[in-house]
N, CA, C and O atoms as a GROMACS GRO file, in nm:
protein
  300
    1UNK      N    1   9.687  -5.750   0.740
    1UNK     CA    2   9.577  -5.842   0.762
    1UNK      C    3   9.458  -5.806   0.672
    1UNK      O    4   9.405  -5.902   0.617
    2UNK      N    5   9.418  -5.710   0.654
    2UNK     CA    6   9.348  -5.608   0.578
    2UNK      C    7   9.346  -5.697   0.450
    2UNK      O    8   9.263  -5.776   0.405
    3UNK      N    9   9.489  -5.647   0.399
    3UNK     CA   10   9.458  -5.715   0.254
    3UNK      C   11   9.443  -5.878   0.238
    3UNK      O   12   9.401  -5.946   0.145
    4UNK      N   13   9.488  -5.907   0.347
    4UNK     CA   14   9.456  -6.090   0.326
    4UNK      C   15   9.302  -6.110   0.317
    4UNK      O   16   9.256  -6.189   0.235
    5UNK      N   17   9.242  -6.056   0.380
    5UNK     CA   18   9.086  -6.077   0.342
    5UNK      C   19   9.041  -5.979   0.213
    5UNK      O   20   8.973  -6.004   0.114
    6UNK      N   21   9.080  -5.910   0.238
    6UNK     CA   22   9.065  -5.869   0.080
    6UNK      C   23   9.083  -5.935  -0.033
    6UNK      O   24   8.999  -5.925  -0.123
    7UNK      N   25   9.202  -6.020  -0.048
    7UNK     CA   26   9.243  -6.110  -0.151
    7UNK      C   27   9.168  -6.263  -0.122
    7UNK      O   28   9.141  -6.334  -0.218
    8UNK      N   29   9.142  -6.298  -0.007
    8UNK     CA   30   9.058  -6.411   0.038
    8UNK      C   31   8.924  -6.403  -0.074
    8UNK      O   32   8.897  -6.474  -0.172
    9UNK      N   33   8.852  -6.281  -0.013
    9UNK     CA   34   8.726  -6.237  -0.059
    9UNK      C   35   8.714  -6.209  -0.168
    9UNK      O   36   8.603  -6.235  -0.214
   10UNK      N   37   8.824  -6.139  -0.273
   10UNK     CA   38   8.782  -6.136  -0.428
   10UNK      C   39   8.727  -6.253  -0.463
   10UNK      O   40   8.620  -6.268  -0.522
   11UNK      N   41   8.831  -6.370  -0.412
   11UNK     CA   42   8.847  -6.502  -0.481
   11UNK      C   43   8.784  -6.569  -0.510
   11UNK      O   44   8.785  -6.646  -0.606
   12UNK      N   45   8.694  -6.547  -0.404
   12UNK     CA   46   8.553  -6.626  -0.356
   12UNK      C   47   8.403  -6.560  -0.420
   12UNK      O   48   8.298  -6.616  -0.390
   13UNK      N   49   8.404  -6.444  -0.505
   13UNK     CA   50   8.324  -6.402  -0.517
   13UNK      C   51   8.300  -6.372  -0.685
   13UNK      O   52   8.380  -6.300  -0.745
   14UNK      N   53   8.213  -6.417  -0.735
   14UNK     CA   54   8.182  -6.339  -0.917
   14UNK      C   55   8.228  -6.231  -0.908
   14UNK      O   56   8.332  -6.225  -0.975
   15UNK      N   57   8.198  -6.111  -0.843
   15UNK     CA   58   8.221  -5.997  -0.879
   15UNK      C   59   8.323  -5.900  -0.799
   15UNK      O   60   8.306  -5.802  -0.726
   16UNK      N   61   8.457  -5.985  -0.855
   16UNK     CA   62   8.580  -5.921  -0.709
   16UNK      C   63   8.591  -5.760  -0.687
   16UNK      O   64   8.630  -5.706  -0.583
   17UNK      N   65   8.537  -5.676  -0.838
   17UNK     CA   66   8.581  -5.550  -0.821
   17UNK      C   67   8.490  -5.443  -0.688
   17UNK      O   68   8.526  -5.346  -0.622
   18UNK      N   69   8.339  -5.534  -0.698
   18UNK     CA   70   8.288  -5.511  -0.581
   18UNK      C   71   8.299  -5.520  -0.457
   18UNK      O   72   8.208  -5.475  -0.387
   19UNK      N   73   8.388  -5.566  -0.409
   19UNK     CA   74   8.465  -5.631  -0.269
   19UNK      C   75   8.513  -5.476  -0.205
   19UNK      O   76   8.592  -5.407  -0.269
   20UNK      N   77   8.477  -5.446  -0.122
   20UNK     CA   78   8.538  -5.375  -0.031
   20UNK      C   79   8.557  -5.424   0.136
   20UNK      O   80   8.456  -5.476   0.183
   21UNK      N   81   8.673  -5.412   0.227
   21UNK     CA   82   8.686  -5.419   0.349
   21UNK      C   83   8.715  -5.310   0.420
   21UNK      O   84   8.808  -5.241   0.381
   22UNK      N   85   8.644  -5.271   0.538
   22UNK     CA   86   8.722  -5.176   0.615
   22UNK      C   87   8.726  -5.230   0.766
   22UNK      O   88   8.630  -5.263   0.836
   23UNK      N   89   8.822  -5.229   0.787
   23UNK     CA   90   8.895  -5.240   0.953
   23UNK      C   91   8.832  -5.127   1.011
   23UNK      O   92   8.848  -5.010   0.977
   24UNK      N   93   8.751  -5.176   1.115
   24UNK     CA   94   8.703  -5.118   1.215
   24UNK      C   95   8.775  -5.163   1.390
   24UNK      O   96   8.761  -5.278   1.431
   25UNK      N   97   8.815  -5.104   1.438
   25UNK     CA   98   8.918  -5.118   1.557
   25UNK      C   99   8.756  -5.121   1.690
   25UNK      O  100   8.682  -5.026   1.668
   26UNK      N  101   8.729  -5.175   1.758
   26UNK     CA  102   8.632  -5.246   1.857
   26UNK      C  103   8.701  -5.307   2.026
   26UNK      O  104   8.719  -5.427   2.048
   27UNK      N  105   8.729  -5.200   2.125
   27UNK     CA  106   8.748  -5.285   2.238
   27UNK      C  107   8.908  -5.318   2.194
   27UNK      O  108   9.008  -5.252   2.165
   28UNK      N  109   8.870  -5.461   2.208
   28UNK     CA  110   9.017  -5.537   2.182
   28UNK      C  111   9.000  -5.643   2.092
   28UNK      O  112   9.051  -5.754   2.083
   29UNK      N  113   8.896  -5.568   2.011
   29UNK     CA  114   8.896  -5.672   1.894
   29UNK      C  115   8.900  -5.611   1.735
   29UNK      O  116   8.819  -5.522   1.710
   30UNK      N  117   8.979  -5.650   1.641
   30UNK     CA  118   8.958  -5.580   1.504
   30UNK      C  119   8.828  -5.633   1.476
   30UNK      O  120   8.808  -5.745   1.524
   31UNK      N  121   8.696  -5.562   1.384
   31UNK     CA  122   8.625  -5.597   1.307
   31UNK      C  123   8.632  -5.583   1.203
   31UNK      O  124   8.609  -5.466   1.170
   32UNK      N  125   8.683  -5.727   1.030
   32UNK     CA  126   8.695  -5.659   0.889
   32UNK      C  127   8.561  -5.665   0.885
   32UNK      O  128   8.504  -5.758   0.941
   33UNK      N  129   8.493  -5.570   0.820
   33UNK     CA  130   8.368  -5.548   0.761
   33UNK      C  131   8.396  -5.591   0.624
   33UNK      O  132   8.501  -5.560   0.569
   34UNK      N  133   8.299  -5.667   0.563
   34UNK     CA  134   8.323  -5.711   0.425
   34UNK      C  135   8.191  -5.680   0.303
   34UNK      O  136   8.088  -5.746   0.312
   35UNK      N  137   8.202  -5.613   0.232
   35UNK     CA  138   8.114  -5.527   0.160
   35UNK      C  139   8.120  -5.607   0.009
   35UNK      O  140   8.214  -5.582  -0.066
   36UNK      N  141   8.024  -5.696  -0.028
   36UNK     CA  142   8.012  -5.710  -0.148
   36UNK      C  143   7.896  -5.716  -0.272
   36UNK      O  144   7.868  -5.598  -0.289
   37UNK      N  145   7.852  -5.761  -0.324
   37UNK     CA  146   7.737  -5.743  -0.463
   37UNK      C  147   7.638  -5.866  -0.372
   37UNK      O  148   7.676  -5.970  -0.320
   38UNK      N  149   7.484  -5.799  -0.378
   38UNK     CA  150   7.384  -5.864  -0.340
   38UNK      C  151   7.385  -6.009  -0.365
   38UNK      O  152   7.344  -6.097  -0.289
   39UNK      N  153   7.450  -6.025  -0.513
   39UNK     CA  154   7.406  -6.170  -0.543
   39UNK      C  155   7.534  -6.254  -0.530
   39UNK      O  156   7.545  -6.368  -0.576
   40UNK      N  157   7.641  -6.180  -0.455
   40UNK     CA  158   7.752  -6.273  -0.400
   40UNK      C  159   7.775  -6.297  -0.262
   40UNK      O  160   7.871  -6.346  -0.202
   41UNK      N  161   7.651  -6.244  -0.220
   41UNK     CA  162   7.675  -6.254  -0.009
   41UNK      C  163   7.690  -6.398   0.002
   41UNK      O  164   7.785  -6.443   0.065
   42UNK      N  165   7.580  -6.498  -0.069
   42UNK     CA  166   7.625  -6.650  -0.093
   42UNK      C  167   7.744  -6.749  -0.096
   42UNK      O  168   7.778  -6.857  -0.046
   43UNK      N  169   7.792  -6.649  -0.187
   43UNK     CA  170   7.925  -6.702  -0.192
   43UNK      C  171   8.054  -6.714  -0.099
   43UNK      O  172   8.117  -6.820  -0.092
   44UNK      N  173   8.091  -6.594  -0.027
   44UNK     CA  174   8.092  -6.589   0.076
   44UNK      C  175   8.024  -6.665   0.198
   44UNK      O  176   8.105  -6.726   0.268
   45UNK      N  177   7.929  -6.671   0.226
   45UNK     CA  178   7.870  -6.709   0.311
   45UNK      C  179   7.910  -6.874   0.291
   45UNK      O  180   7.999  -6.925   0.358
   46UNK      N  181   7.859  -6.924   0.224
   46UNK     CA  182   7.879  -7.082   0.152
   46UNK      C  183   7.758  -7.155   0.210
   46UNK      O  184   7.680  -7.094   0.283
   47UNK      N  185   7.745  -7.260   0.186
   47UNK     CA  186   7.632  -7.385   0.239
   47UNK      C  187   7.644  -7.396   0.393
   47UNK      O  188   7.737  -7.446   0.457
   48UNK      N  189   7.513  -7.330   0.443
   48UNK     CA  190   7.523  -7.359   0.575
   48UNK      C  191   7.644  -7.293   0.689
   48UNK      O  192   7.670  -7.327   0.805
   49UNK      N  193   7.698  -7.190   0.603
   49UNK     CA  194   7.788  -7.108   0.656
   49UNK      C  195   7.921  -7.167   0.664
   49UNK      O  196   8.007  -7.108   0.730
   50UNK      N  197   7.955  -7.298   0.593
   50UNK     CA  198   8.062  -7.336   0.573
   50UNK      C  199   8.168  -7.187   0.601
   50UNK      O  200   8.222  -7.137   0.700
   51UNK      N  201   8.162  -7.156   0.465
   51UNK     CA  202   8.268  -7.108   0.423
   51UNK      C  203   8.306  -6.986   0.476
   51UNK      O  204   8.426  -6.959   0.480
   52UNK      N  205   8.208  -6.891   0.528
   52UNK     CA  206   8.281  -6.765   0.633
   52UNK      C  207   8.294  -6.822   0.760
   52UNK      O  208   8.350  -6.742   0.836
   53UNK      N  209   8.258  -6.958   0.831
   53UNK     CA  210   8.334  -7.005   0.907
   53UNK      C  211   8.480  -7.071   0.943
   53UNK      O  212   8.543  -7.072   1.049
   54UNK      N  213   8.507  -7.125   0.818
   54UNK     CA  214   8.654  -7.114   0.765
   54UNK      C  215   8.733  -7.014   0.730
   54UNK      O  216   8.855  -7.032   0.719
   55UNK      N  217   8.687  -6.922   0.712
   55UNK     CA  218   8.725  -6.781   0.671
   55UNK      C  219   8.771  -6.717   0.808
   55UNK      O  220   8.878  -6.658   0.822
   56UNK      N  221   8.672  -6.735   0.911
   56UNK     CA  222   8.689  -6.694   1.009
   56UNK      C  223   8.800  -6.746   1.110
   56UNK      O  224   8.863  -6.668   1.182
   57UNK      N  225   8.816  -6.858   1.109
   57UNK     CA  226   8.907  -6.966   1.156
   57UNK      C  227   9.030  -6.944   1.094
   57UNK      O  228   9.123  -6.935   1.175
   58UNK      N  229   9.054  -6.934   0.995
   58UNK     CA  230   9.216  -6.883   0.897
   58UNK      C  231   9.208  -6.731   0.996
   58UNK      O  232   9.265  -6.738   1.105
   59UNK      N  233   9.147  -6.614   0.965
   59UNK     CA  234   9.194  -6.521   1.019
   59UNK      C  235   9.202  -6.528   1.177
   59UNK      O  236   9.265  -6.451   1.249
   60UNK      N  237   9.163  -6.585   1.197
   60UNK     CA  238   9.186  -6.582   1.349
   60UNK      C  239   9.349  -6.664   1.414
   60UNK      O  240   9.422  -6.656   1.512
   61UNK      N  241   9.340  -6.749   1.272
   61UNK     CA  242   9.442  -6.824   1.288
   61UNK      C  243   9.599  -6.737   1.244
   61UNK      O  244   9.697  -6.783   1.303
   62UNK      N  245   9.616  -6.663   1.184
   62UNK     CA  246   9.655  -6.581   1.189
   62UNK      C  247   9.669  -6.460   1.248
   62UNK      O  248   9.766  -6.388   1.225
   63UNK      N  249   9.595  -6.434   1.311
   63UNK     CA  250   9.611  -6.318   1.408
   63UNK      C  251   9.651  -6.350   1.520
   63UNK      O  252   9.674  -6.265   1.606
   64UNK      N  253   9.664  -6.454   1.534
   64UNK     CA  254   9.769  -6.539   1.723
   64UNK      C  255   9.833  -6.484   1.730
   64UNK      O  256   9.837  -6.395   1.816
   65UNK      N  257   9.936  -6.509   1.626
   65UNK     CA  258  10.072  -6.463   1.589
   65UNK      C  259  10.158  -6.312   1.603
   65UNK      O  260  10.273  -6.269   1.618
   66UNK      N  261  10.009  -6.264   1.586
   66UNK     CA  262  10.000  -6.090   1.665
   66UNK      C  263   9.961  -6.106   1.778
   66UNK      O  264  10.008  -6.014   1.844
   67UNK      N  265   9.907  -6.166   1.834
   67UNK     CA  266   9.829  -6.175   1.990
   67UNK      C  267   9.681  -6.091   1.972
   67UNK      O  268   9.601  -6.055   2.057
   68UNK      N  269   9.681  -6.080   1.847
   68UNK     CA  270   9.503  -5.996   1.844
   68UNK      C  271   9.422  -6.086   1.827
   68UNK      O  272   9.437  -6.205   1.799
   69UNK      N  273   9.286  -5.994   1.853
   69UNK     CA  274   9.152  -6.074   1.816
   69UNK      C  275   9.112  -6.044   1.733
   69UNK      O  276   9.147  -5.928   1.711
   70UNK      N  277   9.023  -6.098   1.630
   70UNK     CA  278   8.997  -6.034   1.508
   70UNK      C  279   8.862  -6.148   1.471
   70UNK      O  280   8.849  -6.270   1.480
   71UNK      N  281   8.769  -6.024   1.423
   71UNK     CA  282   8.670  -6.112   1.386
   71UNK      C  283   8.578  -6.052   1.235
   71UNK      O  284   8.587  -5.929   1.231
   72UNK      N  285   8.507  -6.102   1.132
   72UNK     CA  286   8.470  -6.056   1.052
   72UNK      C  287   8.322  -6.059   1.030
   72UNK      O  288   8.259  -6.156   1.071
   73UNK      N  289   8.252  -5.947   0.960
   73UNK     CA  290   8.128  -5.947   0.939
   73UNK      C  291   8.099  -5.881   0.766
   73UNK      O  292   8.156  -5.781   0.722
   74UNK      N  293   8.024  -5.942   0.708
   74UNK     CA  294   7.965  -5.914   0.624
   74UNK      C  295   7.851  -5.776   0.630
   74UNK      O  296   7.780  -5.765   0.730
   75UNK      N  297   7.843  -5.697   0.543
   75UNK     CA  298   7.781  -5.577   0.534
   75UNK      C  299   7.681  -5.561   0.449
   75UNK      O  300   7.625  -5.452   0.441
   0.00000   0.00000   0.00000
């Protein structure tokens, strides 16, 4: 799961080599932490939070399938 946001998040960003995630384990929930370049939090983020709300919705949508919860935050 790890690397799916990892590869999500290069994609989306000018500066992919800056991208870091780390899985943080929370309760009963995964948190990816998502670490990238000041002037690409935007991008990520998108208009009005579009786009890490879709982001969020795919991984979650994927994680059913495990029966986990999983949620992501920007760093």
């Amino acid at each position: 799961m790890k690397e799916l946001v990892e590869l999500i998040a290069r994609g989306l960003v000018e500066q992919p080599e800056a991208v870091s995630v780390r899985e943080v384990q929370r309760e009963q929930v995964t948190v990816y932490e998502i670490s990238v370049s000041p002037s690409d939090v935007g991008k990520i983020v998108g208009k009005g939070g579009r786009l890490i709300k879709a982001f969020r919705t795919l991984l979650s949508t994927a994680a059913i399938s495990d029966g986990r919860r999983v949620s992501i935050e920007i760093v």
